[in-house]
C-alpha positions in Angstrom: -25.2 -4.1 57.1 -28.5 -5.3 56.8 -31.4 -6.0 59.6 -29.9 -6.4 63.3 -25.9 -5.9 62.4 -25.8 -8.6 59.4 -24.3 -8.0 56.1 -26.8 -8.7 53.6 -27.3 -11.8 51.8 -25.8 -11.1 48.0 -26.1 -13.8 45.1 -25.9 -13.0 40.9 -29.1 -14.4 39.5 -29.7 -14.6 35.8 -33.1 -13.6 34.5 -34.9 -12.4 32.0 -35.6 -8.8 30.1 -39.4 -9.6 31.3 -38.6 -10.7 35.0 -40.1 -8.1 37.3 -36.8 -8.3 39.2 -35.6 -6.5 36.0 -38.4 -3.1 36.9 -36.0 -0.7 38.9 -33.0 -1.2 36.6 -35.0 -0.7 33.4 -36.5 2.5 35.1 -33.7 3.8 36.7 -31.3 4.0 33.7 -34.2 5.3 31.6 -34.3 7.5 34.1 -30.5 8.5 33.8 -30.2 8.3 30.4 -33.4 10.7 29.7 -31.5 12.7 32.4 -28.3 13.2 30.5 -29.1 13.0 26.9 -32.9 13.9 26.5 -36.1 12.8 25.8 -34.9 11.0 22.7 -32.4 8.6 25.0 -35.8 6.7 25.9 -34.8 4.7 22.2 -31.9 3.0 23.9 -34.0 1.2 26.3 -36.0 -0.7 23.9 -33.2 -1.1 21.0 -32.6 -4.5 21.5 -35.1 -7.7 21.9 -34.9 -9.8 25.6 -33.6 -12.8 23.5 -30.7 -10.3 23.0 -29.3 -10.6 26.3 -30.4 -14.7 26.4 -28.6 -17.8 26.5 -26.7 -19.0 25.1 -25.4 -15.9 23.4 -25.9 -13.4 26.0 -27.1 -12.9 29.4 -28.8 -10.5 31.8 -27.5 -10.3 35.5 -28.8 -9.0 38.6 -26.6 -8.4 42.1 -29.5 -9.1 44.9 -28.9 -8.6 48.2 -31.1 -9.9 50.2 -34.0 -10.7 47.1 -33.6 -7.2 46.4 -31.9 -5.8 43.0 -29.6 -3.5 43.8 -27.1 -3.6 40.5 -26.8 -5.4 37.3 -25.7 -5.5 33.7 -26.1 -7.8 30.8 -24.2 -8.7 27.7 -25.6 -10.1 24.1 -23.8 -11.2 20.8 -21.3 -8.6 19.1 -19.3 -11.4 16.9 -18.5 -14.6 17.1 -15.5 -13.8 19.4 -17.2 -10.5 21.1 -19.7 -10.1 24.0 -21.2 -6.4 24.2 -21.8 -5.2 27.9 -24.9 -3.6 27.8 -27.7 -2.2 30.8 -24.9 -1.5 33.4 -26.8 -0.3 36.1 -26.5 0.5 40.2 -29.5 1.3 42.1 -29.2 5.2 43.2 -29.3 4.0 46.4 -26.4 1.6 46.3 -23.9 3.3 44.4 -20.3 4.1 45.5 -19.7 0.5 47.0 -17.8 -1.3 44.2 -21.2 -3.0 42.9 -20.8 -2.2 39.3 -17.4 -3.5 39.7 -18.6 -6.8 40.9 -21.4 -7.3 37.9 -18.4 -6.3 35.6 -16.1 -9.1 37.1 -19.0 -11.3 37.0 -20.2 -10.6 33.3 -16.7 -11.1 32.2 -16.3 -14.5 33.7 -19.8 -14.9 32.7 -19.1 -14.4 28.4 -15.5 -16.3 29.2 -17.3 -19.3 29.9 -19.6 -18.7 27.6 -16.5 -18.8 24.9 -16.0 -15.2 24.5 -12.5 -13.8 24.0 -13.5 -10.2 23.8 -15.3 -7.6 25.7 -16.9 -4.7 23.8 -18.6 -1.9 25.3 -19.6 2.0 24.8 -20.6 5.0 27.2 -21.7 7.7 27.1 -19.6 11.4 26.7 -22.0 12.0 29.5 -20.9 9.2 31.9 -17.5 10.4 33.4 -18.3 7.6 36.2 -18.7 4.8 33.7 -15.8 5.9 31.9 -13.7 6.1 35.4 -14.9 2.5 36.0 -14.2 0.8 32.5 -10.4 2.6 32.8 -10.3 1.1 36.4 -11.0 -2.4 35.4 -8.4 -2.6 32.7 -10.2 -1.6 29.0 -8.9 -0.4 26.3 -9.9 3.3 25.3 -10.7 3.0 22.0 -10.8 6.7 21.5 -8.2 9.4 22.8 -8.9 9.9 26.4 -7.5 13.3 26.0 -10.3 14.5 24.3 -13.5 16.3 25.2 -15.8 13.2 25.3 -18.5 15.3 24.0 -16.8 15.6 20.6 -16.3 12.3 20.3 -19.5 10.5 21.1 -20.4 7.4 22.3 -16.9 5.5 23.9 -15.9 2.5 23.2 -13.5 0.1 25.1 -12.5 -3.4 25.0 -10.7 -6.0 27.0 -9.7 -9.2 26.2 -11.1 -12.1 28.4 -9.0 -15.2 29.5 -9.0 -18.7 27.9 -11.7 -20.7 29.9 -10.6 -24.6 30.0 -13.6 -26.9 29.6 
C-alpha cells in the first residue's frame, strides 16, 4: 500500500536507454552483476547501443508505481523470428512481489505484437532466482538443469510466444 492505505498507482511505460527513469535500473544491475561476477561484468552494461532495445525491433519497459521505477526489462532483435529478453531488473527494494513476473508477461505480449514467435534469453550460473523465475514462467532449459550451473555458463531458455491476430 502506498500513502494513507492506497495501493500504488502501477502502469508499463516504454522509454528509452537515455531516459533518466532508466538511472536505478542501469545502476542497480551493474551493481549486481559486478557483485556476482566481478569487475569485468561492468562490459555487459554497455554491450549493446539504446537503438538496441528501440522500436520497432525491440523495446525497453519500466513497471512504475506511482512515477517511480521499481522493475523492468527490455528486449531487442535476436532473428527475424526471435526477441532476446535483456536488462531484467527489480528494484532491491521491491523484490519478492511477482514484479519481474509481471515485466516478463508484459515483454512477452509486448514482442508477440510486435510479430515475434520466439523468446530467447540467458542468465547467469550466478542467478539461481532468475533461473527459478524463467522455469516458473514456462521456458525451455536449454541446458541440463541437472548440472552445476557454474560449469556450464551463461543459460539459455526459450519459449515460444502465441500468434497475435492483427
Amino acid at each position: 500500500m502506498s500513502g494513507a492505505g492506497r495501493a500504488p498507482v502501477a502502469e508499463f511505460r516504454k522509454v528509452a536507454l537515455d531516459d533518466p527513469l532508466v538511472e536505478p535500473l542501469l545502476r542497480e544491475l551493474t551493481h549486481e552483476y559486478v557483485t556476482r561476477y566481478g569487475p569485468g561484468a561492468h562490459e555487459e552494461m554497455t554491450r549493446y547501443p539504446g537503438e538496441a532495445f528501440a522500436e520497432p525491433h525491440g523495446v525497453l519497459l519500466l513497471l512504475l508505481e506511482d512515477g517511480e521505477p521499481v522493475a523492468g526489462g527490455a528486449y531487442k532483435r535476436y532473428d527475424a523470428d526471435t526477441a532476446e529478453v535483456k536488462r531484467m531488473w527489480t528494484h532491491s527494494a521491491h523484490r519478492r512481489r511477482g514484479l519481474a513476473r509481471r515485466v516478463l508477461v508484459e515483454l512477452e505480449r509486448t514482442a508477440a505484437a510486435a510479430g515475434y514467435r520466439r523468446i530467447y534469453l540467458t542468465t547467469g550460473p550466478r542467478q539461481p532466482e532468475a533461473k527459478g523465475l524463467y522455469l516458473a514462467a514456462g521456458y525451455t532449459a536449454l541446458f541440463d538443469v541437472t548440472a552445476d550451473p557454474l560449469t556450464i555458463g551463461p543459460l539459455p531458455f526459450e519459449k515460444r510466444l502465441p500468434l497475435v491476430q492483427a
